[in-house]
The first five atom37 places (N, CA, C, CB, O) and aatype in JSON, in Angstrom:
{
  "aatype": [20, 20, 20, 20, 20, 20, 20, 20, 20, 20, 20, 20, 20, 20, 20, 20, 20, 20, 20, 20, 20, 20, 20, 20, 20, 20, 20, 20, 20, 20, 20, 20, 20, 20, 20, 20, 20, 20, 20, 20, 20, 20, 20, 20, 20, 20, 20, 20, 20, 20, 20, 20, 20, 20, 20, 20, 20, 20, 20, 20, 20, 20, 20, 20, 20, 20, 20, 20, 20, 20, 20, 20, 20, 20, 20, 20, 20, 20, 20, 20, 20, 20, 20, 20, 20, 20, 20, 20, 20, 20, 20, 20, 20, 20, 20, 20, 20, 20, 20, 20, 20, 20, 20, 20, 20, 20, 20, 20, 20, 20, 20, 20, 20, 20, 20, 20, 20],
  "atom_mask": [
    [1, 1, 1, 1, 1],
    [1, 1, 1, 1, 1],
    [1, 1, 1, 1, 1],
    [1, 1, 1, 1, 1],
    [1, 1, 1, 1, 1],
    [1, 1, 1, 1, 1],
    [1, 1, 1, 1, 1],
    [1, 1, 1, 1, 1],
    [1, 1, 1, 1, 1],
    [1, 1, 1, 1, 1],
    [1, 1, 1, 1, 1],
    [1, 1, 1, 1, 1],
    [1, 1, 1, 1, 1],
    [1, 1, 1, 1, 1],
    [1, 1, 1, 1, 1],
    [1, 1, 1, 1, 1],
    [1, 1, 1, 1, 1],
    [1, 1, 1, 1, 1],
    [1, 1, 1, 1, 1],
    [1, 1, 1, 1, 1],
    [1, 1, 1, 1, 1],
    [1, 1, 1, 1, 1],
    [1, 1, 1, 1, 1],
    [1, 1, 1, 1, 1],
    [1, 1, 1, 1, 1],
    [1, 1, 1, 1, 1],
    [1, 1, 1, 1, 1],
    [1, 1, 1, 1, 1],
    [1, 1, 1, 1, 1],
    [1, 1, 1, 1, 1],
    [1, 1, 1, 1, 1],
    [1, 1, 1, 1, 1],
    [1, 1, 1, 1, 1],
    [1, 1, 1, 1, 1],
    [1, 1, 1, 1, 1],
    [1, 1, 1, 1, 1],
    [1, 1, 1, 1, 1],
    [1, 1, 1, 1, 1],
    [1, 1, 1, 1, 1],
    [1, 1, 1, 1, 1],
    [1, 1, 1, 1, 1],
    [1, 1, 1, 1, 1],
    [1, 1, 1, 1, 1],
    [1, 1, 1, 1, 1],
    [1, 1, 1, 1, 1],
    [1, 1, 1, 1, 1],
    [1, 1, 1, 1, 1],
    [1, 1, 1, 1, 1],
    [1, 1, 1, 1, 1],
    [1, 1, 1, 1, 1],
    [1, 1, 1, 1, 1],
    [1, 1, 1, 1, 1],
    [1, 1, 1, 1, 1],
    [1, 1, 1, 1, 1],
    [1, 1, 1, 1, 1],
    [1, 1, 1, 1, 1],
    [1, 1, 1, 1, 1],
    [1, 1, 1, 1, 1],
    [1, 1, 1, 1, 1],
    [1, 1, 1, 1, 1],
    [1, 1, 1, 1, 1],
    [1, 1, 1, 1, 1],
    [1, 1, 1, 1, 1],
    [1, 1, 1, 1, 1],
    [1, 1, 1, 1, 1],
    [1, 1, 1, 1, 1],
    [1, 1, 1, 1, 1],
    [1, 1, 1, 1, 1],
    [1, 1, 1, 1, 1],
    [1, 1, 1, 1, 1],
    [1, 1, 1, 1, 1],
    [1, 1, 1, 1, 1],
    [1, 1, 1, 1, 1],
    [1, 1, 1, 1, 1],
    [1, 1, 1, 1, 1],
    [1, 1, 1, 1, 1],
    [1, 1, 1, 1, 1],
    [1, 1, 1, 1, 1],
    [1, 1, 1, 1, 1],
    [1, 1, 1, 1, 1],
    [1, 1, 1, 1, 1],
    [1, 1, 1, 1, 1],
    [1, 1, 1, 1, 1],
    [1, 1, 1, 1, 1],
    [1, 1, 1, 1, 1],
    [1, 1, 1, 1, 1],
    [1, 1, 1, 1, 1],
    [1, 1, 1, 1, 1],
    [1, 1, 1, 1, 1],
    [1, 1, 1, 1, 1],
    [1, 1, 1, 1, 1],
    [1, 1, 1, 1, 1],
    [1, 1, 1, 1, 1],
    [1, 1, 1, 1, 1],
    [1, 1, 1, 1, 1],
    [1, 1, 1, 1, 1],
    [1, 1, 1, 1, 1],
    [1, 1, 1, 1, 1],
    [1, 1, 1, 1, 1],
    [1, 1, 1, 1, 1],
    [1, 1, 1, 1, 1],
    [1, 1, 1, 1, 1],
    [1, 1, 1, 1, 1],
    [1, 1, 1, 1, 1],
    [1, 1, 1, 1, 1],
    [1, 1, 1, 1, 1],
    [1, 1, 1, 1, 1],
    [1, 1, 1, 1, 1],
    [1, 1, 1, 1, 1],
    [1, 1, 1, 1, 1],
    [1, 1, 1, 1, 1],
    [1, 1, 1, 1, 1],
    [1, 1, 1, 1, 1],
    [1, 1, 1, 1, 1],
    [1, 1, 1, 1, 1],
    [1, 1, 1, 1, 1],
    [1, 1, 1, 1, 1]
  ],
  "atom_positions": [
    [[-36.35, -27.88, -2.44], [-36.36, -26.63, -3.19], [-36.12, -25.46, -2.25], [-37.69, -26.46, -3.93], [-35.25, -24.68, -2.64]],
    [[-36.66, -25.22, -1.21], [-36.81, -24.58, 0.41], [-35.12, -24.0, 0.39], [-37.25, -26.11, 2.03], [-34.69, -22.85, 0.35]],
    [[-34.3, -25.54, 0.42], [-33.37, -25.58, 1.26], [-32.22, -25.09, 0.03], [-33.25, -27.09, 2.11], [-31.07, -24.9, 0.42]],
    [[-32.45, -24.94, -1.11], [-31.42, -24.77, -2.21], [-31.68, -23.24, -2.26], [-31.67, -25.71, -3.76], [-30.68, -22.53, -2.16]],
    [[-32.84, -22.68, -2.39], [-32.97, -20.66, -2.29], [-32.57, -20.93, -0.96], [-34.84, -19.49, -2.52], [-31.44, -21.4, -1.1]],
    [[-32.77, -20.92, -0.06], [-31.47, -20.78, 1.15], [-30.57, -20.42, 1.15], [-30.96, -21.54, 1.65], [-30.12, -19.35, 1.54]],
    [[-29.92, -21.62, 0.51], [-28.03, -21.44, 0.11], [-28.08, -20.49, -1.12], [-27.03, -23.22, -0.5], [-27.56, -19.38, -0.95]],
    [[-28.58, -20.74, -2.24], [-28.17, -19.11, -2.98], [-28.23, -18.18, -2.4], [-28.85, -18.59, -3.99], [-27.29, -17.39, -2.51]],
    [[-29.59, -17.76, -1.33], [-29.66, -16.16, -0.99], [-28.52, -16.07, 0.45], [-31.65, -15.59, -0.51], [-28.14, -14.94, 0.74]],
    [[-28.03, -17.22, 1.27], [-26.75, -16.84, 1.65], [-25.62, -16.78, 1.11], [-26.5, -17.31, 2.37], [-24.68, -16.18, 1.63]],
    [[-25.56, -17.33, 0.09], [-23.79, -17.33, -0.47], [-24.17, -15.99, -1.34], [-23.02, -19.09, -1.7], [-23.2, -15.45, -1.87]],
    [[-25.78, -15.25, -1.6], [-25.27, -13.93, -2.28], [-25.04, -13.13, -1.24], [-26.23, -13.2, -3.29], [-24.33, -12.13, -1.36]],
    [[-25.56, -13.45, -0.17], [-25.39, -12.37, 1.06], [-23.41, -11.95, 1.24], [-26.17, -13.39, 2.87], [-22.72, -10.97, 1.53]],
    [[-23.23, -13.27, 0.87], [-21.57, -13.79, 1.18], [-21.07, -12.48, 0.74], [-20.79, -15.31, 0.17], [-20.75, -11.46, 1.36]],
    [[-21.12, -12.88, -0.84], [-20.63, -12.5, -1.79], [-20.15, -10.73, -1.7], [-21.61, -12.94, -2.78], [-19.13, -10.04, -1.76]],
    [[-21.61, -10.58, -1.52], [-21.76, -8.98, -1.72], [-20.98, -8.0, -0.21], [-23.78, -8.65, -1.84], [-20.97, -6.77, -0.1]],
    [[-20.44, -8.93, 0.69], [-19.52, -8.65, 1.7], [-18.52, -8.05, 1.3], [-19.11, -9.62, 2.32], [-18.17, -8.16, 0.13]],
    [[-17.81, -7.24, 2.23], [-16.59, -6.91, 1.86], [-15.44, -7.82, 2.21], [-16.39, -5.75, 2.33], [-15.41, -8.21, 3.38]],
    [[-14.79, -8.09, 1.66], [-13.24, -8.7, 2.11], [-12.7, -8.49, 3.26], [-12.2, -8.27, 1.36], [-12.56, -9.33, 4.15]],
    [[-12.34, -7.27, 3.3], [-11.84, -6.29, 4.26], [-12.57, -5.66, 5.25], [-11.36, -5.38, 3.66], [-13.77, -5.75, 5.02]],
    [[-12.26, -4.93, 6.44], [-12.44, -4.36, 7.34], [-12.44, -2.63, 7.04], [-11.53, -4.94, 8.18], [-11.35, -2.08, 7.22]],
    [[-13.15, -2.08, 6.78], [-13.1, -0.34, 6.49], [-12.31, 0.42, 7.77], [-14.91, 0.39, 6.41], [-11.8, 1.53, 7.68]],
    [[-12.32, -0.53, 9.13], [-12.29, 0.31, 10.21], [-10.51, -0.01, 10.32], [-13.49, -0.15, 11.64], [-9.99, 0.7, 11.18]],
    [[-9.92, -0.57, 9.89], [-8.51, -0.81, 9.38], [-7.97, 0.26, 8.7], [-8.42, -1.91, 8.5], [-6.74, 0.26, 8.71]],
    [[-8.4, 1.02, 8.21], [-8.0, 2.36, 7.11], [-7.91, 4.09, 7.78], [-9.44, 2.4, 5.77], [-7.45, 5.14, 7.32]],
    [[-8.55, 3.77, 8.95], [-8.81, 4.78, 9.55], [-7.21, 5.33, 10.24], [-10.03, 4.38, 10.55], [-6.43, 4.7, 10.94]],
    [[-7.1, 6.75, 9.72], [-6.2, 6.99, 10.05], [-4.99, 7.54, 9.1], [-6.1, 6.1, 10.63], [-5.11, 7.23, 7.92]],
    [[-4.02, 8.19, 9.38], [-3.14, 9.13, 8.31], [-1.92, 7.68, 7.63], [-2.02, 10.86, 9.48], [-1.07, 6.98, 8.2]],
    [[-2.38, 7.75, 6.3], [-1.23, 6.73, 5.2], [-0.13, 7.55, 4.44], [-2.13, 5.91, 3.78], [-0.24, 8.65, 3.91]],
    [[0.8, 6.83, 4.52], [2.01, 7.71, 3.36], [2.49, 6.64, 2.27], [3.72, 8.34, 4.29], [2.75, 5.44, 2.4]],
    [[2.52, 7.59, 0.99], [3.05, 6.75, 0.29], [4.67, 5.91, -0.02], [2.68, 7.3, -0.48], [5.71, 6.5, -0.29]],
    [[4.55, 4.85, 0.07], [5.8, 4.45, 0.32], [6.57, 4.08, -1.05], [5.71, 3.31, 1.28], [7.71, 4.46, -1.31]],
    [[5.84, 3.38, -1.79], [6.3, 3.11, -2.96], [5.14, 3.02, -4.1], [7.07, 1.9, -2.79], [4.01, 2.93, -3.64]],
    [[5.24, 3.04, -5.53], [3.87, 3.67, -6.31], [4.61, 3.32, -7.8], [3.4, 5.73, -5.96], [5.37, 4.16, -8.29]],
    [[4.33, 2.0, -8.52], [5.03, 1.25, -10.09], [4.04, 1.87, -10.79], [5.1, -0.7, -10.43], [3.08, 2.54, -10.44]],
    [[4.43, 1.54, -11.76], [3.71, 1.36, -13.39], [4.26, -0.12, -13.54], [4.4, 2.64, -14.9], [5.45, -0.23, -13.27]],
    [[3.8, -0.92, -13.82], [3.74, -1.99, -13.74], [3.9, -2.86, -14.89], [2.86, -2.1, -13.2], [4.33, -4.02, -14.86]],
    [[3.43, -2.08, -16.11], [4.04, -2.34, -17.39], [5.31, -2.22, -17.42], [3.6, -1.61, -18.33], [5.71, -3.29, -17.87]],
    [[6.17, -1.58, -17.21], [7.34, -1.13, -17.08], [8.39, -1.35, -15.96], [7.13, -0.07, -17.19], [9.61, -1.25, -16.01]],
    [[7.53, -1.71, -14.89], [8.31, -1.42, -13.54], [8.69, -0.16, -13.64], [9.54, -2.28, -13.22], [9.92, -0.22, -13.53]],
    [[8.38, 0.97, -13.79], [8.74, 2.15, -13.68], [8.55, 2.9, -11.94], [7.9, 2.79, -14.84], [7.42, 3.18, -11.53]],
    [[9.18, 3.03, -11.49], [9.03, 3.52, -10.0], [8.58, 4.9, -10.23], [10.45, 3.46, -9.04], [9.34, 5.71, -10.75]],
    [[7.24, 5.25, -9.81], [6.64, 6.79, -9.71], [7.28, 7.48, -8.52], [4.93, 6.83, -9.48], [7.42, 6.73, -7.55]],
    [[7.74, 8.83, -8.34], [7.6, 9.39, -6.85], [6.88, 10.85, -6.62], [9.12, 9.53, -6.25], [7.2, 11.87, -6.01]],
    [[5.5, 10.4, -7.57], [4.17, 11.22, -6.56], [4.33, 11.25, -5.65], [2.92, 10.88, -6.37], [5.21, 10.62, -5.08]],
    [[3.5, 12.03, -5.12], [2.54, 12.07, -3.48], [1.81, 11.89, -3.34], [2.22, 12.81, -2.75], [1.19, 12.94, -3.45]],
    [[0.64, 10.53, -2.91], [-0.62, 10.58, -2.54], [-0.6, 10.12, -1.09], [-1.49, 9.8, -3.46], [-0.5, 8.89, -1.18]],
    [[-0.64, 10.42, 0.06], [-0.97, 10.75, 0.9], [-2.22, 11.09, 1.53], [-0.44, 11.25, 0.87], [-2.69, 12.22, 1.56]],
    [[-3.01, 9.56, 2.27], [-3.99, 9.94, 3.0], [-4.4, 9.64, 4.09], [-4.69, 9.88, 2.56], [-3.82, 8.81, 4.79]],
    [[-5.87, 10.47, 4.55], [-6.76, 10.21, 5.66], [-7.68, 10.0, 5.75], [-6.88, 10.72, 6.28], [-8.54, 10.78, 5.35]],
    [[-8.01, 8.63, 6.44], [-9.15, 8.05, 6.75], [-10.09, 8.1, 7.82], [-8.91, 7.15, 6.7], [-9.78, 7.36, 8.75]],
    [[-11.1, 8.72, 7.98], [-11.59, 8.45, 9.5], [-12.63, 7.56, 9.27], [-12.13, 9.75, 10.4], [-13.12, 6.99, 8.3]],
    [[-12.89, 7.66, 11.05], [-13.91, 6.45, 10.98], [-15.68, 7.14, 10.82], [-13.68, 5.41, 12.7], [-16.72, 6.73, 11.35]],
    [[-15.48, 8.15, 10.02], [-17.09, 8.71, 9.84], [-17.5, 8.49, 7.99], [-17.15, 10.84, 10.4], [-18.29, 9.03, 7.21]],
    [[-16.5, 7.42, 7.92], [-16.76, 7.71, 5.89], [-15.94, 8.67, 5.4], [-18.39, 8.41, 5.29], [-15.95, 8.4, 4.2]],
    [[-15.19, 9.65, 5.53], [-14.95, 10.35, 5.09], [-13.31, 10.02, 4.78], [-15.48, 11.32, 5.73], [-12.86, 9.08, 5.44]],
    [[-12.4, 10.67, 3.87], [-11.03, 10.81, 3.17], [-10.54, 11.82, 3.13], [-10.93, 10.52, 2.03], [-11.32, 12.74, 3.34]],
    [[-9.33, 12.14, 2.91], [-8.62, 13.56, 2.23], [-7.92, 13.07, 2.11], [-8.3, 14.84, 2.69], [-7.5, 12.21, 2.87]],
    [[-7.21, 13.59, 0.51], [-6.17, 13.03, -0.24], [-5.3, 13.73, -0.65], [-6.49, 12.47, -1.15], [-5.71, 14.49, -1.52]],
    [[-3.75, 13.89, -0.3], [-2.63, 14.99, -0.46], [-1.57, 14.63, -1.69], [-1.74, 15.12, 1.03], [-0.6, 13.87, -1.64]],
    [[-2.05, 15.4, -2.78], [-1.04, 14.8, -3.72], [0.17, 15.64, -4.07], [-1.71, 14.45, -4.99], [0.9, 15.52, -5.05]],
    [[0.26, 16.88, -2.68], [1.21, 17.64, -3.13], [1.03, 18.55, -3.63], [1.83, 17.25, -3.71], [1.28, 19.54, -2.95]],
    [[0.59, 18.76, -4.81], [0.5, 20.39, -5.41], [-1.38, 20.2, -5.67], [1.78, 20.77, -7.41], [-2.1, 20.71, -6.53]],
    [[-1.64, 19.45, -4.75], [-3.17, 19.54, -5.3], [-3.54, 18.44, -3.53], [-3.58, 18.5, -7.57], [-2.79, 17.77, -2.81]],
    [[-4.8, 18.7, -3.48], [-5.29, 18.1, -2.32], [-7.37, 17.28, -2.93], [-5.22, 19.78, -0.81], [-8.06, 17.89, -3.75]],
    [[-7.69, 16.31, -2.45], [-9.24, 16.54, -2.75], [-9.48, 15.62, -1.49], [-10.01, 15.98, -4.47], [-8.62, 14.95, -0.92]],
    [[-11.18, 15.77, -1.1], [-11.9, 15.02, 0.08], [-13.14, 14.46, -0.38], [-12.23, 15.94, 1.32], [-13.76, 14.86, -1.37]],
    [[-13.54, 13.35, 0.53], [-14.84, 13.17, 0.03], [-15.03, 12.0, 0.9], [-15.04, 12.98, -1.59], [-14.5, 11.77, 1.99]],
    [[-16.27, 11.02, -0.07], [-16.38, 9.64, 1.03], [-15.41, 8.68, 0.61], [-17.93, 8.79, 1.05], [-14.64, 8.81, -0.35]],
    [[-15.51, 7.38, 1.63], [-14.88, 6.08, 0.79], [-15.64, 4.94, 1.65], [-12.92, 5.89, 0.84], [-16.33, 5.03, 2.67]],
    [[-15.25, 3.83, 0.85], [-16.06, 2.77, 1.5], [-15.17, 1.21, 1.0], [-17.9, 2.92, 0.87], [-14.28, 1.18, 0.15]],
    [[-15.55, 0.34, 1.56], [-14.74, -0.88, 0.94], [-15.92, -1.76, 0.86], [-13.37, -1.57, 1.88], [-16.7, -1.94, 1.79]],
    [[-16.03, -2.48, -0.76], [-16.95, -3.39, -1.15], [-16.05, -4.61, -1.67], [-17.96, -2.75, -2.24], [-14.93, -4.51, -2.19]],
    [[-16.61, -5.52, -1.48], [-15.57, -6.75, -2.02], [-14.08, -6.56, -1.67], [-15.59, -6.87, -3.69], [-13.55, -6.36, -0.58]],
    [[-13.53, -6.7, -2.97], [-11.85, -6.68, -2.67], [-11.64, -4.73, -3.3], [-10.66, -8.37, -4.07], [-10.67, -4.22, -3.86]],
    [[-12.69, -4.23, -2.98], [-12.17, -2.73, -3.43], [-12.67, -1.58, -2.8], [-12.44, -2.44, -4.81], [-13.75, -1.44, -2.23]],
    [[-11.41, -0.43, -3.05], [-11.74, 1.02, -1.95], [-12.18, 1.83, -3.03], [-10.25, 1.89, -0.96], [-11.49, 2.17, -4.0]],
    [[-13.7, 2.21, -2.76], [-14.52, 2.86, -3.48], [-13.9, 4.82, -2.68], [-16.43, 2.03, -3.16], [-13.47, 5.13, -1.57]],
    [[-14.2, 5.64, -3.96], [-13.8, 7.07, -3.07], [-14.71, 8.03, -4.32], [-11.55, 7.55, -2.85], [-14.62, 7.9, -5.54]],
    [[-15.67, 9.12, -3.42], [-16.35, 9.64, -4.45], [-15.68, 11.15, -3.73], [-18.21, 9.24, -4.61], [-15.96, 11.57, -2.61]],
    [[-14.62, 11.88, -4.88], [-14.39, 13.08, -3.84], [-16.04, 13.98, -4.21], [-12.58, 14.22, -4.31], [-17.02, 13.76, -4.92]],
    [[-15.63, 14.93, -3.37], [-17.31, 15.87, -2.92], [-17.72, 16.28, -4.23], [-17.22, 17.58, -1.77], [-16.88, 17.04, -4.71]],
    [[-18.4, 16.12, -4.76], [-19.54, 16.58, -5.77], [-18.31, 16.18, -7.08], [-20.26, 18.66, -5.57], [-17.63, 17.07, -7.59]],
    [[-18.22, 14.92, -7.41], [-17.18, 14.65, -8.37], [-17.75, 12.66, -8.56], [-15.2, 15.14, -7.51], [-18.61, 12.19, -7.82]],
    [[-16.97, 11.74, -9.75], [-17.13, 11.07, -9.83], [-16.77, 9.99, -9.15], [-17.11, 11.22, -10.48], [-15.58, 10.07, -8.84]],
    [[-17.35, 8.89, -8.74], [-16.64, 7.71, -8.14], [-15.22, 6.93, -8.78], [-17.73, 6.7, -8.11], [-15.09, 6.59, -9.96]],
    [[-14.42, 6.79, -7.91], [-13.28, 6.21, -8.73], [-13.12, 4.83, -7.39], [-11.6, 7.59, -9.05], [-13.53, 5.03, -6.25]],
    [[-12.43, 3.4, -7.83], [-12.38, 2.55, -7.17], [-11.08, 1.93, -7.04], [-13.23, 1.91, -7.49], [-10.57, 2.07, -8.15]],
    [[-10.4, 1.43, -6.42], [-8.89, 0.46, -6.68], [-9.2, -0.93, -6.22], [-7.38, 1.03, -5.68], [-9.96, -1.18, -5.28]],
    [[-8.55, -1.85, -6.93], [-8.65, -3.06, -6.15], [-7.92, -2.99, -4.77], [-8.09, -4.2, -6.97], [-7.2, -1.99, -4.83]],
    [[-7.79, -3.57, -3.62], [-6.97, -3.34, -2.86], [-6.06, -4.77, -2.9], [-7.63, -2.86, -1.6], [-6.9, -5.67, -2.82]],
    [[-4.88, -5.29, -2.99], [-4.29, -6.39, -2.73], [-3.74, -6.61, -1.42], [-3.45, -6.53, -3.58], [-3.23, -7.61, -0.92]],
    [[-3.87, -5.97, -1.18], [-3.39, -6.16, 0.77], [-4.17, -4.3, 1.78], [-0.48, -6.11, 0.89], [-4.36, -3.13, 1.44]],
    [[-4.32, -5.09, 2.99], [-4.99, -4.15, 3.98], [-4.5, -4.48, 5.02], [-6.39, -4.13, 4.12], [-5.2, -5.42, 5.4]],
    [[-3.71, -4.29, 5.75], [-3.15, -4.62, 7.31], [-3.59, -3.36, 8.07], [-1.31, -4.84, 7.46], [-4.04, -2.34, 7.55]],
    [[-3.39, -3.56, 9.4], [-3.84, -2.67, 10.48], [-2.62, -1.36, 10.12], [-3.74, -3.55, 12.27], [-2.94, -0.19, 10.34]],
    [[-0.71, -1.83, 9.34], [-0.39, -1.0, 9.18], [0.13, -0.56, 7.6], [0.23, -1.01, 10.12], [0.86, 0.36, 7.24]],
    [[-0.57, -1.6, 6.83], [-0.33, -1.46, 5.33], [-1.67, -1.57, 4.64], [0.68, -2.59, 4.76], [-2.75, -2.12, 4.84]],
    [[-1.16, -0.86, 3.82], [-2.27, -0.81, 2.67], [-1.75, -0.79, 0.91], [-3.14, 0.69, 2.99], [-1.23, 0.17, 0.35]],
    [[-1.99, -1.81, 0.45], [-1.23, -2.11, -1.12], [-2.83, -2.35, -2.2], [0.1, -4.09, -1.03], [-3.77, -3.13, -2.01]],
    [[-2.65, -1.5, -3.13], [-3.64, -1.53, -3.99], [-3.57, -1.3, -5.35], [-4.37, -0.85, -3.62], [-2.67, -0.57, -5.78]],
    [[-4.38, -1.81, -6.12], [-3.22, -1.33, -7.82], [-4.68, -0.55, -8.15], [-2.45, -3.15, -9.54], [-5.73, -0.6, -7.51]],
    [[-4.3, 0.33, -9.61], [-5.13, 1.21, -9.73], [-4.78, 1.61, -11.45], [-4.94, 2.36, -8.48], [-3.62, 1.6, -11.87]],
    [[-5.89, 1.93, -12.28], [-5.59, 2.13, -13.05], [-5.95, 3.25, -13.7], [-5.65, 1.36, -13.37], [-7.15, 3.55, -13.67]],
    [[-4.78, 4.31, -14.62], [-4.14, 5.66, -13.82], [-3.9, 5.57, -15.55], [-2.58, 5.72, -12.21], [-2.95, 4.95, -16.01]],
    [[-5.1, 6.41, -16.6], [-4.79, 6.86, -17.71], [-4.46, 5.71, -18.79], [-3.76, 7.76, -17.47], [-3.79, 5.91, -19.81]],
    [[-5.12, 4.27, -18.36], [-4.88, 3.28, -19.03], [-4.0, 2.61, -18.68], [-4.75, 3.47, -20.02], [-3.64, 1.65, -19.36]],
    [[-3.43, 2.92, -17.56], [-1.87, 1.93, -17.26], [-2.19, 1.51, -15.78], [-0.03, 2.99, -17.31], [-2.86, 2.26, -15.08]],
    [[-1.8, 0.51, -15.39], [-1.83, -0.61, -14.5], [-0.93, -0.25, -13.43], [-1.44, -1.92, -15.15], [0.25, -0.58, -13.58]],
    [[-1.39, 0.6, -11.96], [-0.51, 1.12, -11.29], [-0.47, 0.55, -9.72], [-0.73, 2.51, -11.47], [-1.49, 0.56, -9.03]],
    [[0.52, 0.17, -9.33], [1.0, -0.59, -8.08], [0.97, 0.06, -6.68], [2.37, -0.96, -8.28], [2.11, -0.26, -6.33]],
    [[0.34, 0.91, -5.4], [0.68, 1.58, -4.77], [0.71, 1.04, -3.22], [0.06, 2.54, -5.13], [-0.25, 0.53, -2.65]],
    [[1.99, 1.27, -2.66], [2.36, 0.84, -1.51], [1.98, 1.92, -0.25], [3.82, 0.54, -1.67], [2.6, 2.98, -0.22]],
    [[0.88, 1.62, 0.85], [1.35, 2.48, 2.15], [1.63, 2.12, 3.15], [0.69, 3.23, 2.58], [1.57, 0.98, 3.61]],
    [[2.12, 3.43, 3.81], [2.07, 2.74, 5.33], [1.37, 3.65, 6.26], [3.61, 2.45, 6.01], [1.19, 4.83, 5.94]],
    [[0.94, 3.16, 7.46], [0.13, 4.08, 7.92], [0.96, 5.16, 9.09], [-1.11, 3.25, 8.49], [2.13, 4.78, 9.16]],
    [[0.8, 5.96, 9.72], [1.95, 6.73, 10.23], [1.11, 7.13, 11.52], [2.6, 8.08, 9.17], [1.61, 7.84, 12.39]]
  ]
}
């Protein structure tokens, strides 16, 4: 009995890990490419960001800018800008110089490609 709560309370320890590396993100991203995915519709926003390694973000969308924290839980990049609500993306890829994550943007299913610069 000992040895079975063991293995549950490590595989929840597992679980509740992140996937990813947070300290991978650190640093200025550009957007490279950004679907609608229903459609394949190619967006050409601007979101444009920065990561450091203190928690913190800023996000450049061009005619508008916001900052705040972020964090990575499981397979997702959590971001609460400053005194505003939490919003999350799954991430599908994180490399030291990419970052690919889909996000969903007014009910629609959105694809976004970076690279880091």
């Amino acid at each position: 009995m000992k040895t079975v709560f063991s293995i549950i309370l490590l595989l929840s320890f597992i679980s509740c890990g992140s996937k990813y590396d947070d300290s991978l993100l650190e640093g200025k991203w550009k957007t490279v490419e950004w679907i609608k995915l229903d459609n394949n519709q190619l967006l050409t926003n601007q979101m444009d960001f920065v990561f450091d390694n203190n928690g913190r973000y800023s996000l450049d969308y061009g005619s508008a800018t916001e900052k705040g924290k972020f964090w990575i839980s499981g397979e997702y990049l959590h971001t609460i800008e400053d005194e505003r609500a939490e919003k999350k993306v799954r991430i599908i890829n994180l490399t030291t110089d990419s970052l690919v994550f889909e996000m969903n943007r007014a009910g629609y299913l959105e694809k976004v490609s970076l690279l880091k610069m």
